[in-house]
C-alpha positions as protocol buffer text, in pm:
chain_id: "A"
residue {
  index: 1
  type: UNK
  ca { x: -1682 y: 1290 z: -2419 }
}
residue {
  index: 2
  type: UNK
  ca { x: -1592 y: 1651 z: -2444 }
}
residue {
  index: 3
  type: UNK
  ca { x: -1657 y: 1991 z: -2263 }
}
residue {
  index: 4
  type: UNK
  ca { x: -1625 y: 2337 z: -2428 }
}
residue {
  index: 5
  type: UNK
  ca { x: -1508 y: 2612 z: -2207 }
}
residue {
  index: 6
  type: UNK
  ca { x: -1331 y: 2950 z: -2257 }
}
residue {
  index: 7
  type: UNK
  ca { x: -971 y: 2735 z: -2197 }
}
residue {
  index: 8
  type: UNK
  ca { x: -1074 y: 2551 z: -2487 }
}
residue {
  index: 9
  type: UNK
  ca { x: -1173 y: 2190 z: -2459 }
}
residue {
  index: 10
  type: UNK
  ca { x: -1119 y: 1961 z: -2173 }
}
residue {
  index: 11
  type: UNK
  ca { x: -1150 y: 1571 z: -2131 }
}
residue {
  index: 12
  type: UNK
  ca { x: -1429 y: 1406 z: -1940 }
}
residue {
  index: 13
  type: UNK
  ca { x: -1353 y: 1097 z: -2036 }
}
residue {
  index: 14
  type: UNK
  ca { x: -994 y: 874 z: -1979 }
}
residue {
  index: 15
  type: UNK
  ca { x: -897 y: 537 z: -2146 }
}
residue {
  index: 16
  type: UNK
  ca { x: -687 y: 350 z: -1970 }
}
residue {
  index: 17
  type: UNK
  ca { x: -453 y: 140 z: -2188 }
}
residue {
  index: 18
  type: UNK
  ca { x: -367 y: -154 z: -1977 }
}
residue {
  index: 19
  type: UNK
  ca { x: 15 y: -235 z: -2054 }
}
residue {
  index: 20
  type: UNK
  ca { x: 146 y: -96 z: -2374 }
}
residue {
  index: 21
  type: UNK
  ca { x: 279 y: -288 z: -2563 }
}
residue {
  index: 22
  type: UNK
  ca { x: 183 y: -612 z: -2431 }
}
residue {
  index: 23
  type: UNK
  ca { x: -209 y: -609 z: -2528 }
}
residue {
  index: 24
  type: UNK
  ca { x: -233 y: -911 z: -2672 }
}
residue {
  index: 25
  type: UNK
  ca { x: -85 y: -1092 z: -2384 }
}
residue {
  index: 26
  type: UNK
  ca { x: -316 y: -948 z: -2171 }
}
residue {
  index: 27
  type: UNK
  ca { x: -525 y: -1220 z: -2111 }
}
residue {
  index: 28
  type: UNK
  ca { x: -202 y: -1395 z: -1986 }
}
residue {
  index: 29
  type: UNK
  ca { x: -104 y: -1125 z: -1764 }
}
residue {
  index: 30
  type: UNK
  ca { x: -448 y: -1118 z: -1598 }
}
residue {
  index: 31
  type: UNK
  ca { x: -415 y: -1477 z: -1457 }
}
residue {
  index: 32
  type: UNK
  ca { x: -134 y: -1341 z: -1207 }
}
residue {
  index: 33
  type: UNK
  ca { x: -339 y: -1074 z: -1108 }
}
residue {
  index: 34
  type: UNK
  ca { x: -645 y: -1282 z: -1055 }
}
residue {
  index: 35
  type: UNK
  ca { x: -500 y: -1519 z: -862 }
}
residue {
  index: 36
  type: UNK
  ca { x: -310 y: -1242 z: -614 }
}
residue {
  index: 37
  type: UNK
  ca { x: -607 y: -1061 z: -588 }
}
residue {
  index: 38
  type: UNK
  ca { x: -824 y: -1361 z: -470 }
}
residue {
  index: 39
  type: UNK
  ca { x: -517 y: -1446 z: -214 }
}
residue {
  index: 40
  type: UNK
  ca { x: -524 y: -1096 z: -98 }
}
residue {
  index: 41
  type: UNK
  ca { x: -903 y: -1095 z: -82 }
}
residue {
  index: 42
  type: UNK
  ca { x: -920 y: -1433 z: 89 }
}
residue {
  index: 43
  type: UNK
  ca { x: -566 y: -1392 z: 312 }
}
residue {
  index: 44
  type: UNK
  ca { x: -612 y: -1056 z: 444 }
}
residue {
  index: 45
  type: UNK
  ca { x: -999 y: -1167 z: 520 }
}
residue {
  index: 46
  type: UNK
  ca { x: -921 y: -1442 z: 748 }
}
residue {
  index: 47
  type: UNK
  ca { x: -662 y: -1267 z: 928 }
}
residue {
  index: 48
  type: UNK
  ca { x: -878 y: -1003 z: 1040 }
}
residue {
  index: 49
  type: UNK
  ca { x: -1148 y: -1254 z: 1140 }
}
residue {
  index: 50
  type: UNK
  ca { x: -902 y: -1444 z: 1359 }
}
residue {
  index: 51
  type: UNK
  ca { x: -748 y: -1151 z: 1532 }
}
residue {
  index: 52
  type: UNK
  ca { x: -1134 y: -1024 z: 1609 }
}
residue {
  index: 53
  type: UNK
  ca { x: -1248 y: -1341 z: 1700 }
}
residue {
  index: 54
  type: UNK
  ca { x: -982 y: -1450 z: 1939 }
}
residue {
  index: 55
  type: UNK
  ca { x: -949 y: -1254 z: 2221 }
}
residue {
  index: 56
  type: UNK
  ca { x: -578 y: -1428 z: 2264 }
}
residue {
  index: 57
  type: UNK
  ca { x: -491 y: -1178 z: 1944 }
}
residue {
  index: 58
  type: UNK
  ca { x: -670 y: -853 z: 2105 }
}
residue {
  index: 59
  type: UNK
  ca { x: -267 y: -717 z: 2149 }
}
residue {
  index: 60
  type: UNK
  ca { x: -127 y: -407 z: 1966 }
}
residue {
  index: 61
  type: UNK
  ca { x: 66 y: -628 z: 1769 }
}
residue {
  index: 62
  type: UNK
  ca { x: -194 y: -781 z: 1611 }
}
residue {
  index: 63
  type: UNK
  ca { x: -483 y: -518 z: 1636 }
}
residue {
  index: 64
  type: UNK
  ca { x: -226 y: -309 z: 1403 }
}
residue {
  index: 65
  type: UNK
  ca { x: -205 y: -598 z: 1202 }
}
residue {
  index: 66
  type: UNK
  ca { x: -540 y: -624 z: 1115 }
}
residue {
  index: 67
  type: UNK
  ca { x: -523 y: -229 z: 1021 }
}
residue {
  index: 68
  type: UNK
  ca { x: -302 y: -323 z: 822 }
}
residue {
  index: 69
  type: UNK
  ca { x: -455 y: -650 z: 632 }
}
residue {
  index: 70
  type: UNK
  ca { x: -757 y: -390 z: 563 }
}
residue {
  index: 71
  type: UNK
  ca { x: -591 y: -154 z: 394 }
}
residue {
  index: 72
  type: UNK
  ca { x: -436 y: -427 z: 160 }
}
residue {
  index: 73
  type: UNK
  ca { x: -799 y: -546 z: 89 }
}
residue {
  index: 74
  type: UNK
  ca { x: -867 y: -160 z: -5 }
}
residue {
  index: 75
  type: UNK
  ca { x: -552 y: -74 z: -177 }
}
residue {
  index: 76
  type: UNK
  ca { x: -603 y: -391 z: -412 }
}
residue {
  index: 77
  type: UNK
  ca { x: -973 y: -353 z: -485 }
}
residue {
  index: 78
  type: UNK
  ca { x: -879 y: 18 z: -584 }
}
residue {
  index: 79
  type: UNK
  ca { x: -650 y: -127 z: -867 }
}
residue {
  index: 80
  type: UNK
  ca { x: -712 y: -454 z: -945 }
}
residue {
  index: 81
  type: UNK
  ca { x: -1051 y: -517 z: -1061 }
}
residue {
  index: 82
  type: UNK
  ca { x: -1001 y: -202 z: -1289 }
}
residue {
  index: 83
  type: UNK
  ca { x: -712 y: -389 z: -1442 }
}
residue {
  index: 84
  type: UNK
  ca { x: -894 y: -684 z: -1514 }
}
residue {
  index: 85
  type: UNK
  ca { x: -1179 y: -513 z: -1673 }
}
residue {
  index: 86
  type: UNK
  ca { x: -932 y: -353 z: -1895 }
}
residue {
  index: 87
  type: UNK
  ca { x: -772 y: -718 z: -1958 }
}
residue {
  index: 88
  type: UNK
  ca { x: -1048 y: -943 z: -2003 }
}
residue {
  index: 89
  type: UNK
  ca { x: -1303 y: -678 z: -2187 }
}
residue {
  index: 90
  type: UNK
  ca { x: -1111 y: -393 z: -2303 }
}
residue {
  index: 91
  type: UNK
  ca { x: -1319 y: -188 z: -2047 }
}
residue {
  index: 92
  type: UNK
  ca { x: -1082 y: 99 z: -2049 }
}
residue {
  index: 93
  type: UNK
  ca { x: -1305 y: 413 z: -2054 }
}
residue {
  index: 94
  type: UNK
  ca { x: -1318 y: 589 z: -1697 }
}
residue {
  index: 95
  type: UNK
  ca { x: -1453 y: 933 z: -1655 }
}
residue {
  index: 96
  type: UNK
  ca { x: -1278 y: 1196 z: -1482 }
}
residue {
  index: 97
  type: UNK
  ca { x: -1456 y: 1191 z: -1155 }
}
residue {
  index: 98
  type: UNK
  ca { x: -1342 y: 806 z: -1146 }
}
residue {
  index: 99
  type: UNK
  ca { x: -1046 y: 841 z: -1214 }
}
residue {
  index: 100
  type: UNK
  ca { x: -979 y: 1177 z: -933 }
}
residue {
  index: 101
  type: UNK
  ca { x: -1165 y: 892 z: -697 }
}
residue {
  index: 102
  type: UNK
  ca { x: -942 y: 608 z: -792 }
}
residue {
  index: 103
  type: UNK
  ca { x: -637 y: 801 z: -739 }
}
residue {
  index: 104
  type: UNK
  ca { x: -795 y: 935 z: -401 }
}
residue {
  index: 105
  type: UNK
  ca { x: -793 y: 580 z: -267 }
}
residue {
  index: 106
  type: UNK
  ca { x: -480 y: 448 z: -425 }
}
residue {
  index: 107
  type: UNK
  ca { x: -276 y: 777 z: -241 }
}
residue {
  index: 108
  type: UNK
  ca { x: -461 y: 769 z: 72 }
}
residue {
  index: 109
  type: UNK
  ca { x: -451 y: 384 z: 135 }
}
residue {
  index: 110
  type: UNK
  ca { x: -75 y: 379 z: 74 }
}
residue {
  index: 111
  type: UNK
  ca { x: 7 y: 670 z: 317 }
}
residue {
  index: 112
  type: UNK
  ca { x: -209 y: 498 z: 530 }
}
residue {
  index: 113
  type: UNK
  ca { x: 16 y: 158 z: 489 }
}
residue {
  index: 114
  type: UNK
  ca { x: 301 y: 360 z: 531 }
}
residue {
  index: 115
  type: UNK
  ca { x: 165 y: 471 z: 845 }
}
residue {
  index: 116
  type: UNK
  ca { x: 89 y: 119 z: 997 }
}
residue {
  index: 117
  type: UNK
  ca { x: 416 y: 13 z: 918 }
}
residue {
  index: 118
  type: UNK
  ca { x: 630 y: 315 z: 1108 }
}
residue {
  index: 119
  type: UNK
  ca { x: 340 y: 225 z: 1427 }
}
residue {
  index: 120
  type: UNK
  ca { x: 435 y: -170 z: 1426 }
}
residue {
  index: 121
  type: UNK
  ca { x: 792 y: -36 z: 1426 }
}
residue {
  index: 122
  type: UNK
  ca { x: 726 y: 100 z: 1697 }
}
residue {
  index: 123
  type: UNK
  ca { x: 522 y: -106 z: 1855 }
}
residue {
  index: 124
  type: UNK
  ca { x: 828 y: -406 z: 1782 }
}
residue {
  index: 125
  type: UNK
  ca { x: 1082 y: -110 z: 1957 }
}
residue {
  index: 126
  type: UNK
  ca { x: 849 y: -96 z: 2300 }
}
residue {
  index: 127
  type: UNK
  ca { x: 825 y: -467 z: 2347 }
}
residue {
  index: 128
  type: UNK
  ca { x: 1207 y: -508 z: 2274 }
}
residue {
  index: 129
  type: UNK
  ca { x: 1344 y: -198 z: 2434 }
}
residue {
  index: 130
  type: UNK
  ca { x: 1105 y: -185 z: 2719 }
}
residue {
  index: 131
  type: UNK
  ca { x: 875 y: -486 z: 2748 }
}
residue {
  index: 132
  type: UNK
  ca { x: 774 y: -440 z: 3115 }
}
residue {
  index: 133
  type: UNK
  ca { x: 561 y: -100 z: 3057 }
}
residue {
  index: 134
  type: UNK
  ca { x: 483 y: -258 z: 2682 }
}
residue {
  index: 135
  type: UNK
  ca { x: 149 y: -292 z: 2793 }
}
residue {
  index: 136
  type: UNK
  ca { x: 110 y: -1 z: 3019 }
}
residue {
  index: 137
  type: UNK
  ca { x: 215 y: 269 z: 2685 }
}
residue {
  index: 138
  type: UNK
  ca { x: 43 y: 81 z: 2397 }
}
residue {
  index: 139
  type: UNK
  ca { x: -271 y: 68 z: 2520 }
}
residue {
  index: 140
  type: UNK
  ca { x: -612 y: 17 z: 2290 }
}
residue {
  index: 141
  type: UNK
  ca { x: -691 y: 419 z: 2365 }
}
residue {
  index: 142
  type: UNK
  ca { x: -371 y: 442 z: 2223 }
}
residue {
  index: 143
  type: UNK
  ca { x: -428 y: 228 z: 1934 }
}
residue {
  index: 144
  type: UNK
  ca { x: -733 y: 411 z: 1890 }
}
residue {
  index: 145
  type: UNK
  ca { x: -580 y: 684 z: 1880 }
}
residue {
  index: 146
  type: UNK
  ca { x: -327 y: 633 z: 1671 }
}
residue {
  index: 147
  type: UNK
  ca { x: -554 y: 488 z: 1402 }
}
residue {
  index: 148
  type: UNK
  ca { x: -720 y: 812 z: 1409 }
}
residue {
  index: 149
  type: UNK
  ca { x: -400 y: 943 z: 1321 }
}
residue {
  index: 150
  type: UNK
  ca { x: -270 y: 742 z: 1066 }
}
residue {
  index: 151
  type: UNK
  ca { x: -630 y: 852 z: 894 }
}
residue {
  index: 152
  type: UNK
  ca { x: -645 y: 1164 z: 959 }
}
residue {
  index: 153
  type: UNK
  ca { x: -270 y: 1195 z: 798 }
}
residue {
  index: 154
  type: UNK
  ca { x: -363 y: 1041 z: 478 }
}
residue {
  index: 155
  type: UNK
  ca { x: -677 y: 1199 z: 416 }
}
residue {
  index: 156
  type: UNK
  ca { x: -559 y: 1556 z: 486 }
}
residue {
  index: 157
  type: UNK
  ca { x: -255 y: 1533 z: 309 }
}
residue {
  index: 158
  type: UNK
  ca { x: -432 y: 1372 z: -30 }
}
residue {
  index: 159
  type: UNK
  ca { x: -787 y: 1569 z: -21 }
}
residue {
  index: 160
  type: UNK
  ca { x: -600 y: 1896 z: -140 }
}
residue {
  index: 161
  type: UNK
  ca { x: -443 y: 1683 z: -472 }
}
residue {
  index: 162
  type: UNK
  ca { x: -850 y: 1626 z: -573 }
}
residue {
  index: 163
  type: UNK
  ca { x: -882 y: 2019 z: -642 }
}
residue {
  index: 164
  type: UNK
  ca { x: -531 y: 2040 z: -750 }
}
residue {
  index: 165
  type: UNK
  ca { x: -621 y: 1795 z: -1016 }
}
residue {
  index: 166
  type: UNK
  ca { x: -1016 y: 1927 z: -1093 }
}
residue {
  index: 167
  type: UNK
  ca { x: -907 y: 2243 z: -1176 }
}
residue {
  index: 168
  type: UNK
  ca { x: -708 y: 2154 z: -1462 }
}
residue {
  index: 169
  type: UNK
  ca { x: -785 y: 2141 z: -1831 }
}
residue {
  index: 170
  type: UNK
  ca { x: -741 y: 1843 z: -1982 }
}
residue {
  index: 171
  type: UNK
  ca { x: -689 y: 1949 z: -2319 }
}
residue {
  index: 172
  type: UNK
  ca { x: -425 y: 1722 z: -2448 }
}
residue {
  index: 173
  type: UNK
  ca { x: -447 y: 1326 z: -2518 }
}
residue {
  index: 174
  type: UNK
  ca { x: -693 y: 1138 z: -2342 }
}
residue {
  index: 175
  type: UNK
  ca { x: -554 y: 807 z: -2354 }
}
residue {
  index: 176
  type: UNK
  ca { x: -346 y: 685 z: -2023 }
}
residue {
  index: 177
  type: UNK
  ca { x: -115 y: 418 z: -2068 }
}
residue {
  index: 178
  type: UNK
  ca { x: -125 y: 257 z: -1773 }
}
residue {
  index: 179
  type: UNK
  ca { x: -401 y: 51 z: -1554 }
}
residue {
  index: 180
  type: UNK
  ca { x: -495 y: 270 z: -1308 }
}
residue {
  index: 181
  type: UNK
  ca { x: -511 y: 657 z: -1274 }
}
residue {
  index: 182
  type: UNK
  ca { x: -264 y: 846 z: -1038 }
}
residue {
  index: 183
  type: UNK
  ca { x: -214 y: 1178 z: -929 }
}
residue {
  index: 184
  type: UNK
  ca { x: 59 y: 1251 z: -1156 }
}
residue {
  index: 185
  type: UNK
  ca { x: 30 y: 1046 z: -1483 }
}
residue {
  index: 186
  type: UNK
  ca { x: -315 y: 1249 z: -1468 }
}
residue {
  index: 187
  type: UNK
  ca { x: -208 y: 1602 z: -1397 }
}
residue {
  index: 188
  type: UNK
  ca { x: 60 y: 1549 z: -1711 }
}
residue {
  index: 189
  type: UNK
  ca { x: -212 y: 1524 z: -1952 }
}
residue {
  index: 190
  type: UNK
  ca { x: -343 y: 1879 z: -1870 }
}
residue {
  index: 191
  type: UNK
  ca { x: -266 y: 2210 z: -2076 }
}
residue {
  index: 192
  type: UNK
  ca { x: -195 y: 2422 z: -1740 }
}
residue {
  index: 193
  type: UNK
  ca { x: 100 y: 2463 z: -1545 }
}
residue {
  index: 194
  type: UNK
  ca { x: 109 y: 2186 z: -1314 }
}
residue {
  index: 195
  type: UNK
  ca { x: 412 y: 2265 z: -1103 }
}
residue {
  index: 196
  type: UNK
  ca { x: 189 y: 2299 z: -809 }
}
residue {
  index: 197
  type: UNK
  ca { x: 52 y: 1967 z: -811 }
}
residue {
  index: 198
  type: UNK
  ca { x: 444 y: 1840 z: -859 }
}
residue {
  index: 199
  type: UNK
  ca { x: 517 y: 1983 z: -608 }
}
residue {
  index: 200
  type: UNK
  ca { x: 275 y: 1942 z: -395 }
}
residue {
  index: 201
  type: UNK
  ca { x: 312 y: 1549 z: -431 }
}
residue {
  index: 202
  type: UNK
  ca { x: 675 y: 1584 z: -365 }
}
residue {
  index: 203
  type: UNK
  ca { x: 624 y: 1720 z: -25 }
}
residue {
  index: 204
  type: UNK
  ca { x: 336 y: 1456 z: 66 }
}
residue {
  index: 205
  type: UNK
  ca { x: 600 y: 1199 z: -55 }
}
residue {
  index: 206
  type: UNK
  ca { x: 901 y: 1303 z: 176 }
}
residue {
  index: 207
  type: UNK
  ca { x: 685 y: 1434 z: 452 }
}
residue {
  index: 208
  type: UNK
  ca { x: 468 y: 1113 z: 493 }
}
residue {
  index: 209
  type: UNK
  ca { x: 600 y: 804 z: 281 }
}
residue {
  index: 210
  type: UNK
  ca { x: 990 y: 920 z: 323 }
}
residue {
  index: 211
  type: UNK
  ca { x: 1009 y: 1000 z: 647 }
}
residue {
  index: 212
  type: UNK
  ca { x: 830 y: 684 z: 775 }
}
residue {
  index: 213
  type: UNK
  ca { x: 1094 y: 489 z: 643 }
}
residue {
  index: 214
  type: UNK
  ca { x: 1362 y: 705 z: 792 }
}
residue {
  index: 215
  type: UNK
  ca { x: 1190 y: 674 z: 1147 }
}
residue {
  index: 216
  type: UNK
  ca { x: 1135 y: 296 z: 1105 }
}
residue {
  index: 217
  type: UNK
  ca { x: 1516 y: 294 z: 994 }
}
residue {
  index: 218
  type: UNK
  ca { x: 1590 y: 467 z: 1360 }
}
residue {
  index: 219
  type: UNK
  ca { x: 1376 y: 251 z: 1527 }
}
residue {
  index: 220
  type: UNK
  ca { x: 1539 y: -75 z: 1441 }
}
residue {
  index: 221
  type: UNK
  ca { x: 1859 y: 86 z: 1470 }
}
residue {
  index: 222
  type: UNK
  ca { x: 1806 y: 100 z: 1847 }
}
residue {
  index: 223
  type: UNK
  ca { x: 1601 y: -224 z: 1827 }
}
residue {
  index: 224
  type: UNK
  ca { x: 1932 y: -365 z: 1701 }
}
residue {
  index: 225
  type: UNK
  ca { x: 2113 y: -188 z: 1978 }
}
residue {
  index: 226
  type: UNK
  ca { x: 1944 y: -372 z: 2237 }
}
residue {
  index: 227
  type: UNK
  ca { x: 1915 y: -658 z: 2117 }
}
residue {
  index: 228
  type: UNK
  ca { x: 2305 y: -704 z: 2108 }
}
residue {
  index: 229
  type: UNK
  ca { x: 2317 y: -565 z: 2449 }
}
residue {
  index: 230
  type: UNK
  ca { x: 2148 y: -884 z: 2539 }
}
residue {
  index: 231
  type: UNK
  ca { x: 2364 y: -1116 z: 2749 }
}
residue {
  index: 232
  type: UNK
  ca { x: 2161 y: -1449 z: 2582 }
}
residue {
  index: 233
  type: UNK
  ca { x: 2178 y: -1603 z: 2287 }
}
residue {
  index: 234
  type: UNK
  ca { x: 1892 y: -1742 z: 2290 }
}
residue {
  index: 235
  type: UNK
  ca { x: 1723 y: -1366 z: 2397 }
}
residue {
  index: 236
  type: UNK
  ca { x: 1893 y: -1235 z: 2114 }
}
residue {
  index: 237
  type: UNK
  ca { x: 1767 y: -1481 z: 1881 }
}
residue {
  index: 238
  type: UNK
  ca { x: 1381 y: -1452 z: 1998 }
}
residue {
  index: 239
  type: UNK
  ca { x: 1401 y: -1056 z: 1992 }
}
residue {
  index: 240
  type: UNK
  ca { x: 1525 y: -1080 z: 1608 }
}
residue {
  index: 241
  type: UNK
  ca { x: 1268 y: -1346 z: 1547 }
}
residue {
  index: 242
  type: UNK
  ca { x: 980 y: -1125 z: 1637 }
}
residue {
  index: 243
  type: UNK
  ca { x: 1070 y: -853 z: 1459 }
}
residue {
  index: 244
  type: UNK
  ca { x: 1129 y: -1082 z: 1102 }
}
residue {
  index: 245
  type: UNK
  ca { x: 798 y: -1050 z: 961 }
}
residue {
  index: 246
  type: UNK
  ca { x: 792 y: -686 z: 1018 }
}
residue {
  index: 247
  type: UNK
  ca { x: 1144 y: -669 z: 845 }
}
residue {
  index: 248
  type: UNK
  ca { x: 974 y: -864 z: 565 }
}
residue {
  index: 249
  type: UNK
  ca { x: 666 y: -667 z: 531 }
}
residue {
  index: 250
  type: UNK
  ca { x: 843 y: -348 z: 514 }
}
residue {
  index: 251
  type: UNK
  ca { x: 1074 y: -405 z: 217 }
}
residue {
  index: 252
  type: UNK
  ca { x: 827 y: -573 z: 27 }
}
residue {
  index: 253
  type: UNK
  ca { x: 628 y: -262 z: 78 }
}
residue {
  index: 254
  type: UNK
  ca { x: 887 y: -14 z: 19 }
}
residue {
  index: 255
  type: UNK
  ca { x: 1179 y: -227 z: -235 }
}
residue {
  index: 256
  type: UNK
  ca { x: 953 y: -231 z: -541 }
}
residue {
  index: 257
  type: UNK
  ca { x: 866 y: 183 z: -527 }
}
residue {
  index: 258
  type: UNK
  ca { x: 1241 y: 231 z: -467 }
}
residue {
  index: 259
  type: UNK
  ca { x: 1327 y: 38 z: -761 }
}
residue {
  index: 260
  type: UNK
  ca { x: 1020 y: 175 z: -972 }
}
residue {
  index: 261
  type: UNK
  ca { x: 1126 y: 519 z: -820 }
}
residue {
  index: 262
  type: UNK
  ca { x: 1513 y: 435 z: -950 }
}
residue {
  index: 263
  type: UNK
  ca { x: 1398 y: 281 z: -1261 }
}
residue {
  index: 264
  type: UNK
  ca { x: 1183 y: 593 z: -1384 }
}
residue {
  index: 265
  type: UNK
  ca { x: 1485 y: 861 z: -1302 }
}
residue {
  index: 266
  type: UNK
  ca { x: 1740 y: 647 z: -1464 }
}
residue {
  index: 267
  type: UNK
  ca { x: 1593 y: 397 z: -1656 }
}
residue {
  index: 268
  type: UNK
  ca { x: 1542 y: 611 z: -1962 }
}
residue {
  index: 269
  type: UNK
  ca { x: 1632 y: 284 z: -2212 }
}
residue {
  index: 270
  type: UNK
  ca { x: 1376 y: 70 z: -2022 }
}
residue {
  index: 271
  type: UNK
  ca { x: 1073 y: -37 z: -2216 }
}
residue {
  index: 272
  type: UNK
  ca { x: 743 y: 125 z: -2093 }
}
residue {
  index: 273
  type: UNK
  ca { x: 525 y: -159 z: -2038 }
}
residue {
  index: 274
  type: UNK
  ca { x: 798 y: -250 z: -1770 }
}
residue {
  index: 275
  type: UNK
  ca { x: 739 y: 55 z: -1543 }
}
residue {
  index: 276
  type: UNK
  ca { x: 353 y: -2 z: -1568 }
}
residue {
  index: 277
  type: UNK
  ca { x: 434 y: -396 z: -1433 }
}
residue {
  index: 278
  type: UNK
  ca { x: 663 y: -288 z: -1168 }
}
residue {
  index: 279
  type: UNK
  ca { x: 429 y: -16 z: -1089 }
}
residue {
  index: 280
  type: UNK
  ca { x: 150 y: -293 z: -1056 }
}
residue {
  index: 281
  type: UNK
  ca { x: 400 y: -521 z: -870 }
}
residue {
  index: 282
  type: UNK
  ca { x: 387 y: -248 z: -602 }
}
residue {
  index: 283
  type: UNK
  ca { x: 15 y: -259 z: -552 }
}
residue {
  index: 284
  type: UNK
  ca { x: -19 y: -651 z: -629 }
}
residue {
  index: 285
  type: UNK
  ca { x: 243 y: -794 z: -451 }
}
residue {
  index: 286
  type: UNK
  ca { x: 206 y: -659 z: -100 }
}
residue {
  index: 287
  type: UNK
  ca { x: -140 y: -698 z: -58 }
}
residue {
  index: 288
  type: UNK
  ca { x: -94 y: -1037 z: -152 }
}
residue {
  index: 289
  type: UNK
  ca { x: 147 y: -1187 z: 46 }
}
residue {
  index: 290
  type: UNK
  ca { x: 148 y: -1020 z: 397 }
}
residue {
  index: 291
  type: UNK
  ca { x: -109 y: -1225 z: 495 }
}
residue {
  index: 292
  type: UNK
  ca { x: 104 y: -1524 z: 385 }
}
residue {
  index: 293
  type: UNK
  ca { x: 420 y: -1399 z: 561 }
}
residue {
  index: 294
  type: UNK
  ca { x: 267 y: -1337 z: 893 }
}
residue {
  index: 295
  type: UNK
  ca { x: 69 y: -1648 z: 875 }
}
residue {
  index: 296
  type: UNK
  ca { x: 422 y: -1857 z: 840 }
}
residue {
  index: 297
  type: UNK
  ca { x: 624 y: -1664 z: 1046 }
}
residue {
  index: 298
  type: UNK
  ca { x: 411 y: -1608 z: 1343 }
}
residue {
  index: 299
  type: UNK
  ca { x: 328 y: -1868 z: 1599 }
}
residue {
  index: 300
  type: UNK
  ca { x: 15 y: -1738 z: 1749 }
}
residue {
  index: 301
  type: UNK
  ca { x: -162 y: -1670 z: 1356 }
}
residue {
  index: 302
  type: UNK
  ca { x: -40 y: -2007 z: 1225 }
}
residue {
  index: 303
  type: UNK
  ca { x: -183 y: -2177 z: 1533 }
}
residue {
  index: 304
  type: UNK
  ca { x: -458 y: -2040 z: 1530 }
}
residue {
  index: 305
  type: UNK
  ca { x: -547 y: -2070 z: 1101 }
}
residue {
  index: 306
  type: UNK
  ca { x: -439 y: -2465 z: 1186 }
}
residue {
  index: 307
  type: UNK
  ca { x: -725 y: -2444 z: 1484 }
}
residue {
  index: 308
  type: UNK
  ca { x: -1006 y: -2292 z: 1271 }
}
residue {
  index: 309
  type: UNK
  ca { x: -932 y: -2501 z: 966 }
}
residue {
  index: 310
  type: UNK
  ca { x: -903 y: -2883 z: 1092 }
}
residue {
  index: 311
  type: UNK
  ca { x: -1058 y: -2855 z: 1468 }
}
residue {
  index: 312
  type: UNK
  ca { x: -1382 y: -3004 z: 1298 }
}
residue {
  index: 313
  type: UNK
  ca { x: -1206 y: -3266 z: 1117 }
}
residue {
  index: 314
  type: UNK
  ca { x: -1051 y: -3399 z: 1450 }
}
């Protein structure tokens, strides 16, 4: 579908390719996503039932935990089931207004992430650096608070990019090669000058995404400072042991956009249909197995999955 203005004429209408290149093993690649999107569905799900249920888990470890487990249930059902409507039915077509919407989410939910992971820092940096007031400073006002915050952040910072994008003409090819829209691979397809919106996203990038990691990067510096100020072994060893999942989370969140990031500026020889996977890798693969690493790696979670699923068997 097609509008005529006095720019000329402007898309209404998107198709969304899937991954070039690789359409007739698309019904292959869906099977991976199906199955990490169920996990994520089903993971995240159960970990935010347990930590409401049990008052044992009412803690700002784990109430930021569950923050976190919902925004991987929304930043996969922003991507996912579009993907597999595009690989099981050739369901491309989106309109414009989708496809602004979908990118809404998609930004906002990963700022959001980004967010969540810079407070757990935190949060792991108060219990290890001063665990007799942990209690007394994170408080649930101040979790309250701070989820406020972390939406607040990435709703301000991404509402501008839906005019930024609306008021361009999309006058050039209509067809997006890729399975979900974003802010940029949109704006490209316009016959304006989009240097605004560039750079625009540049600054939400460094001022929210960016600098999270450089604060969480301080944080455990001094977390790390600490700890080896510790004059026990063992001490040392349970301090570094909390903090593991965190460590784990964190650069499976931000390792695949640093590579995708590093593969797009210098990867000029690199087949297309690569950056679209590793660009779906980075909204698959976290949402999928945080749930999974938290479940394994901490004690009171594992206990208490092990309690919900088998206490009626025995």
């Amino acid at each position: 579908m097609k509008i005529l203005n006095h720019t000329g004429v402007s898309h209404t209408v998107f198709h969304l390719l899937g991954i070039p290149g690789l359409e007739d093993q698309h019904m292959w690649i869906s099977i991976p996503f199906f199955i990490s999107y169920v996990t994520a569905l089903f993971g995240n799900s159960l970990l935010i039932f347990i930590i409401i249920t049990r008052r044992s888990l009412h803690e700002p470890m784990y109430l930021l935990l569950s923050m976190l487990a919902g925004a991987d249930i929304v930043l996969s059902t922003t991507t996912v089931p579009q993907a597999l409507a595009i690989f099981w039915f050739q369901a491309g077509e989106i309109s414009l207004d989708c496809c602004i919407l979908q990118l809404f989410f998609l930004h906002c939910t990963f700022i959001s992430e980004s967010g969540i992971l810079l407070v757990m820092a935190f949060d792991r940096y108060i219990a290890i650096c001063y665990p007799l007031r942990y209690m007394t400073i994170l408080t649930r006002t101040l979790i309250g608070k701070i989820c406020l915050g972390i939406f607040l952040r990435s709703y301000c910072t991404i509402f501008p990019i839906v005019f930024l994008v609306k008021r361009l003409t999309f006058c050039q090819n209509n067809i997006i090669p890729h399975t979900f829209c974003e802010h940029i691979g949109l704006a490209k397809y316009a016959c304006n000058d989009i240097r605004v919106n560039i750079w625009y996203g540049l600054s939400v990038l460094m001022f929210t995404v960016v600098l999270d990691l450089v604060l969480i990067f301080v944080s455990y510096m001094l977390i790390l400072y600490t700890i080896f100020q510790m004059p026990s072994q063992d001490a040392r060893h349970k301090a570094l042991n909390t903090c593991g999942s965190h460590v784990c989370v964190i650069i499976l969140f931000y390792g695949p956009g640093i590579f995708t990031t590093l593969t797009q500026r210098f990867g000029r020889h690199i087949p297309p249909h690569i950056h679209i996977l590793l660009a779906n890798v980075c909204i698959v693969a976290p949402p999928m197995l945080n749930p999974i690493i938290y479940g394994i790696k901490t004690k009171q979670i594992r206990n208490e999955v092990v309690h919900m699923l088998f206490a009626r068997q025995k």
